[in-house]
MIVEX-812604 format. One record per atom (N, C-alpha, C, O): residue in three letters; x, y, z. Coordinates in pm, whole numbers, plus 50000, padded with zeros to 5 digits. Layout:
// MIVEX-812604
ALAXYZ/...
This chain:
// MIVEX-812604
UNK648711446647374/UNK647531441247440/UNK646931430347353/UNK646461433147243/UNK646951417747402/UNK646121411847331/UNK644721402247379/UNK644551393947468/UNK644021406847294/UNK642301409047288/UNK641671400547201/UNK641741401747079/UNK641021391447264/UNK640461379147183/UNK639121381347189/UNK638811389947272/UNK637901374647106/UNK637021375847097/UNK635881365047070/UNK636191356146991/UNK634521364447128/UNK633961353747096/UNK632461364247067/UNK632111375047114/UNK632021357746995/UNK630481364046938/UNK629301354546894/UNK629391342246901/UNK628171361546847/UNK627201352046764/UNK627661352446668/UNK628561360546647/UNK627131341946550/UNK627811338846415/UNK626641347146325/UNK626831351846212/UNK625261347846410/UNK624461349046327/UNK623871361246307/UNK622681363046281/UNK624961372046322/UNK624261386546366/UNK623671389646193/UNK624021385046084/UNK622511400546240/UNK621781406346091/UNK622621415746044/UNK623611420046103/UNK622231419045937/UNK623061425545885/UNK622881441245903/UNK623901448045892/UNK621891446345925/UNK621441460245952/UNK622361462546109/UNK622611474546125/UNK622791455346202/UNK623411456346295/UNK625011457446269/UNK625681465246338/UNK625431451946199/UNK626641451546215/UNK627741465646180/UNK628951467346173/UNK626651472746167/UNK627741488146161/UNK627831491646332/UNK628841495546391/UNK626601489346384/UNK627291490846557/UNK627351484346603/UNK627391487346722/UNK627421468346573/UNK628281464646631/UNK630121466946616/UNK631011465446700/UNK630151471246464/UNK631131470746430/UNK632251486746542/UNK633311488946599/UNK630701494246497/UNK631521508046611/UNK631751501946765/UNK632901504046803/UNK631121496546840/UNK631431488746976/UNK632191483846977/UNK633041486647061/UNK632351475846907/UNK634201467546903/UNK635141478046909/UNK635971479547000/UNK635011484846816/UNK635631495146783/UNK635991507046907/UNK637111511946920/UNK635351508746953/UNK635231516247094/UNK636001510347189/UNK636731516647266/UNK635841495147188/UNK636411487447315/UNK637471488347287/UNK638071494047379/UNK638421484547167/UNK640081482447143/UNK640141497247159/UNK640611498547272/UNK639861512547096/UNK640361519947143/UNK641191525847302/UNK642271530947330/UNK639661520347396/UNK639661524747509/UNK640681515547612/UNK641061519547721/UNK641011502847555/UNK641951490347519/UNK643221496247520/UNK643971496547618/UNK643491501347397/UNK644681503547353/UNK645331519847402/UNK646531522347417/UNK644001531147422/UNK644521542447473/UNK645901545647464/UNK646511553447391/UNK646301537247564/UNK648101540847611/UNK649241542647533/UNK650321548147556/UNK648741536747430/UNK649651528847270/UNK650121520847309/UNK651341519647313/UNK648941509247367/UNK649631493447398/UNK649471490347248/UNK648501494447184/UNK650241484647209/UNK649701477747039/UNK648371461647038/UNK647981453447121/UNK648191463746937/UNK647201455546976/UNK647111442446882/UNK647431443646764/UNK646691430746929/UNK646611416246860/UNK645281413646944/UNK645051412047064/UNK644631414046848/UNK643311403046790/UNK643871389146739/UNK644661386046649/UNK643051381046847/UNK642601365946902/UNK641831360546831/UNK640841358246899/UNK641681356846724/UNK640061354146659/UNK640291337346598/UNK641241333146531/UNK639331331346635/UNK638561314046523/UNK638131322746405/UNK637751315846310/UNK638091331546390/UNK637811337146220/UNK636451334246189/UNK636141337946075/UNK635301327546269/UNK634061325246244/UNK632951336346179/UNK632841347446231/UNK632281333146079/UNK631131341146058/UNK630981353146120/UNK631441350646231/UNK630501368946122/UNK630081369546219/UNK630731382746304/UNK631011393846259/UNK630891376446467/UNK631621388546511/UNK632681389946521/UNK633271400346551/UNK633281375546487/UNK634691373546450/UNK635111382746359/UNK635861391946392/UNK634681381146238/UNK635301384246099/UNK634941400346147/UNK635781408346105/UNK633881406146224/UNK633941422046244/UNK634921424546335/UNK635521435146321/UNK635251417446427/UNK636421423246501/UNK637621418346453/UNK638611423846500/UNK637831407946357/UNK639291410946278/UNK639621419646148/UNK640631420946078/UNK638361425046146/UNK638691433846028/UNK638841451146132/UNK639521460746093/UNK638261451046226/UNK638231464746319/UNK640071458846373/UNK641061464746330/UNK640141451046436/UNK641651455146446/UNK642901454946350/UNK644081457046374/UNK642291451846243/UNK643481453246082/UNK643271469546085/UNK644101478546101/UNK641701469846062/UNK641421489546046/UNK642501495646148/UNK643391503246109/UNK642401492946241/UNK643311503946396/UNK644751498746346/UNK645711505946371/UNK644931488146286/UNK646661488546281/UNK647191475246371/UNK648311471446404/UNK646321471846387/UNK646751457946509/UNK647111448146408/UNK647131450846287/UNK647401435846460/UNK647851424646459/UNK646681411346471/UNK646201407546577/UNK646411406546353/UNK645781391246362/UNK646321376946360/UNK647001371946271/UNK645901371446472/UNK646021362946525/UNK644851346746501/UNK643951344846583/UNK645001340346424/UNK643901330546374/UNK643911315746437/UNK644831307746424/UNK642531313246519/UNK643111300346564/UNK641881293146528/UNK640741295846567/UNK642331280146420/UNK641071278946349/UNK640811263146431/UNK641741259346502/UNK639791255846423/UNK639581245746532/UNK639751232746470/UNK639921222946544/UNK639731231146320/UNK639951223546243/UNK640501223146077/UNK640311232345997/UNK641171211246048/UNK641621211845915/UNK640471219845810/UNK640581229045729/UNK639411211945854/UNK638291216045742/UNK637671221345778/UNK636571215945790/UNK637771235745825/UNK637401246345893/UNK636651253745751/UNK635481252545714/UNK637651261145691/UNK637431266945564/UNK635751264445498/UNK634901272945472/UNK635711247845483/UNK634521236845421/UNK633421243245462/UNK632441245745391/UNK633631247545637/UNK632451250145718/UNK631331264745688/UNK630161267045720/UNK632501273645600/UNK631601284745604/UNK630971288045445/UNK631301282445340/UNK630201296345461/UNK628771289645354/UNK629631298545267/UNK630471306945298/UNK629051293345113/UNK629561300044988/UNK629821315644966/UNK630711320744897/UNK628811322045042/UNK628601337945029/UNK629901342045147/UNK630211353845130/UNK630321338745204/UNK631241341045313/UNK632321337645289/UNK633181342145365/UNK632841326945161/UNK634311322245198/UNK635071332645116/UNK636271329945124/UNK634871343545040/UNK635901355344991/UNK636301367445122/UNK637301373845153/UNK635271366545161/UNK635931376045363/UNK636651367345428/UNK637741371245470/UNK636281355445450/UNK637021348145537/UNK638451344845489/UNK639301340845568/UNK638761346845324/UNK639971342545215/UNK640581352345245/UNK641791351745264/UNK640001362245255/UNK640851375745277/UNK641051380945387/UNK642081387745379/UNK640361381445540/UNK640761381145586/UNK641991375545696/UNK642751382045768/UNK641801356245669/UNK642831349645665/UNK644311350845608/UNK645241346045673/UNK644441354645534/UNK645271361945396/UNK646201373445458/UNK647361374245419/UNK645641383145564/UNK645911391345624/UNK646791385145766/UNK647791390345815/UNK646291375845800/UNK646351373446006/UNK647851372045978/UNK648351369345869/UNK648381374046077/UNK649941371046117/UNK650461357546140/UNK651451352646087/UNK649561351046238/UNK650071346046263/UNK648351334646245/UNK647261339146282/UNK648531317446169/UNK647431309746164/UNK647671296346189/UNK648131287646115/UNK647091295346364/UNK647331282546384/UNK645821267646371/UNK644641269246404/UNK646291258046329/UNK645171250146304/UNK645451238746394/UNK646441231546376/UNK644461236546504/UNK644221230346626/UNK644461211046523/UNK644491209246401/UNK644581201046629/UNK644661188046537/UNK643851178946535/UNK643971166846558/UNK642361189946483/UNK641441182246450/UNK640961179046293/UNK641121188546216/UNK640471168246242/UNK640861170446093/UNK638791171046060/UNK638251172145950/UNK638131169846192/UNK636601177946181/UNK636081190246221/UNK636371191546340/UNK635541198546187/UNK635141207246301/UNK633981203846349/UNK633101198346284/UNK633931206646454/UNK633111204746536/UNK632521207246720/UNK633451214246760/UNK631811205946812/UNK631751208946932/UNK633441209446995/UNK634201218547027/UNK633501198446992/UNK634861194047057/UNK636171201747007/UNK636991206647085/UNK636271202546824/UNK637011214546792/UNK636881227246863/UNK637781233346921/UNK635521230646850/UNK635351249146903/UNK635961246247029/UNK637171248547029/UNK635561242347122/UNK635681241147263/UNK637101240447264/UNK637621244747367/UNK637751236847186/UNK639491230947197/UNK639911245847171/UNK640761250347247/UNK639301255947048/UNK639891267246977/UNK639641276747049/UNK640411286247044/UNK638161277347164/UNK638421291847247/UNK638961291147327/UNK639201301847382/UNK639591277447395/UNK640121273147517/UNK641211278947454/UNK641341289447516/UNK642021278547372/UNK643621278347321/UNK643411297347315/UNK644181304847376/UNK642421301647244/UNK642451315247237/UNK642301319747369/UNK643101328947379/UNK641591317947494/UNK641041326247578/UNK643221325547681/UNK644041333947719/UNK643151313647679/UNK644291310147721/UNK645841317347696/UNK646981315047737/UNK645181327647602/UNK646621333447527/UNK646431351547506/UNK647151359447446/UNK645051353947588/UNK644541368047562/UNK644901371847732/UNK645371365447826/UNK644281388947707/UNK644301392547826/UNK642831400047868/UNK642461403447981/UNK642171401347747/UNK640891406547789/UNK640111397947649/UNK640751394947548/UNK638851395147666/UNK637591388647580/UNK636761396947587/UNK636181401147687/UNK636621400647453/UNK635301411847363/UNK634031398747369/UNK634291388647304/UNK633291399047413/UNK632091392147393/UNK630751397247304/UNK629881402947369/UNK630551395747171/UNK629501401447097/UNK628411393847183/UNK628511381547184/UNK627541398747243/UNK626601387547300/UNK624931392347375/UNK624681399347473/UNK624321387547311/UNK622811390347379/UNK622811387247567/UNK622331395247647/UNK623331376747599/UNK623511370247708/UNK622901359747735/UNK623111354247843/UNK622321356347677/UNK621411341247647/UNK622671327547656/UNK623841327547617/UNK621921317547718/UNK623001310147746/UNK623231304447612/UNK622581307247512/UNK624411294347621/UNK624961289147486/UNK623871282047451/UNK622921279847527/UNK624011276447276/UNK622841273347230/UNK623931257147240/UNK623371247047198/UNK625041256047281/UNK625801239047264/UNK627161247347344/UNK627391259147370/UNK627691238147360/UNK629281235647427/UNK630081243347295/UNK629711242547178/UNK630931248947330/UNK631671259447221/UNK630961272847213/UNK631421281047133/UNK630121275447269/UNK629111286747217/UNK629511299047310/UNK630131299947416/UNK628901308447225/UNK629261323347295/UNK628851330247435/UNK629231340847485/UNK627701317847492/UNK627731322747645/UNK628961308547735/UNK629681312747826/UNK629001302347718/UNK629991289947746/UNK631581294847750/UNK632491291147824/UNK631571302847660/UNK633241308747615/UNK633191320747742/UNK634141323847813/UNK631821326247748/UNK632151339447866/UNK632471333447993/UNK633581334948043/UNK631231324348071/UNK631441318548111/UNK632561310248158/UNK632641309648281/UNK633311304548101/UNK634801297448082/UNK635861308648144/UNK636511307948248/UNK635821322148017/UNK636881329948051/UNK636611340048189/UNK637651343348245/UNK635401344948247/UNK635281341948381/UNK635621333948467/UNK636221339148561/UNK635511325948470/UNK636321316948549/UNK637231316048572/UNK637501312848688/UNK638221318248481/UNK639401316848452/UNK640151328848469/UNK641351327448450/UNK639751340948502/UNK639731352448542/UNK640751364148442/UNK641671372148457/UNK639631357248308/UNK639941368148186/UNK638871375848175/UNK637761371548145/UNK639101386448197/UNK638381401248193/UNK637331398548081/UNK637761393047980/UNK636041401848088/UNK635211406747953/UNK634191411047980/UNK633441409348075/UNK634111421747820/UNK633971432047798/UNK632491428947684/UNK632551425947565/UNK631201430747773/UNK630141424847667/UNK629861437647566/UNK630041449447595/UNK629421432647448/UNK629271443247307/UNK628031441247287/UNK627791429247267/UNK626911449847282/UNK625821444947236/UNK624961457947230/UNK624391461747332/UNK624841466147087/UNK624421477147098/UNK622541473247102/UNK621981462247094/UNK622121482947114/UNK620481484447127/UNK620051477647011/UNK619001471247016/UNK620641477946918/UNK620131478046768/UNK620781463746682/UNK621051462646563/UNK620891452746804/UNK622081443846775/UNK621351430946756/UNK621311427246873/UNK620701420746683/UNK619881415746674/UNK620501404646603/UNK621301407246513/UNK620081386546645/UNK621041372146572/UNK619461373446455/UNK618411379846462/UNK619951365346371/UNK619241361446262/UNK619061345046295/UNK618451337846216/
């Protein structure tokens, strides 16, 4: 089964243990059957990096589709040893042929991810996107497009 994901970048930190169990819940109930499982992820900040580390935990398969060369550049100092390591891990890491990141990158990287999944984990308040690439825009999109998703957003789930 493979299960891609789009989220906020900016979740708090007191949240992210349920969010982390919700993800967690969804690939189970996902995978039940012993479909095996590959996680879809841009590797972003966030709910990315919690749902590629929840499907390394279950035994799945990562999948990295980053939107630009200088992707890496983009994430802040306190973040680039998770993102080193979890990258480090993915199976398989493709880098879209943009040499900025940016709107036009993201938009290029969930299009390529949503395009290659079969269901989208959405970490998401439901608030519309805050720009083009953004986490209500990506639901949106993969609706359309008539990829299943599955919103995550426990009681206690709060952006910074």
């Amino acid at each position: 089964m493979r299960i891609g994901i789009t989220g906020h970048s900016n979740l708090v930190p007191e949240c992210v243990d349920a969010v982390r169990a919700a993800i967690r819940d969804v690939l189970h109930e996902e995978t039940a059957g012993g479909s095996s499982l590959i996680g879809v992820t841009c590797l972003a900040p966030g709910a990315d990096q919690v749902f590629a580390r929840v499907v390394l935990e279950m035994g799945g398969k990562v999948e990295v589709v980053l939107p630009a060369s200088d992707y890496r550049a983009k994430i802040k100092p306190d973040g680039v040893a998770e993102y080193d390591e979890l990258i480090s891990k993915a199976d398989i890491v493709s880098v879209l042929p943009f040499m900025l990141s940016g709107r036009q990158a993201y938009v290029a990287a969930n299009e390529r991810m949503l395009a290659s999944v079969e269901l989208l984990v959405a970490v998401w308040d439901g608030q519309p996107a805050g720009g083009r690439g953004g986490t209500g825009e990506v639901v949106e999109h993969a609706r359309a497009s008539g990829v299943p998703v599955v919103v995550v957003w426990p009681e206690v789930a709060r952006r910074g």
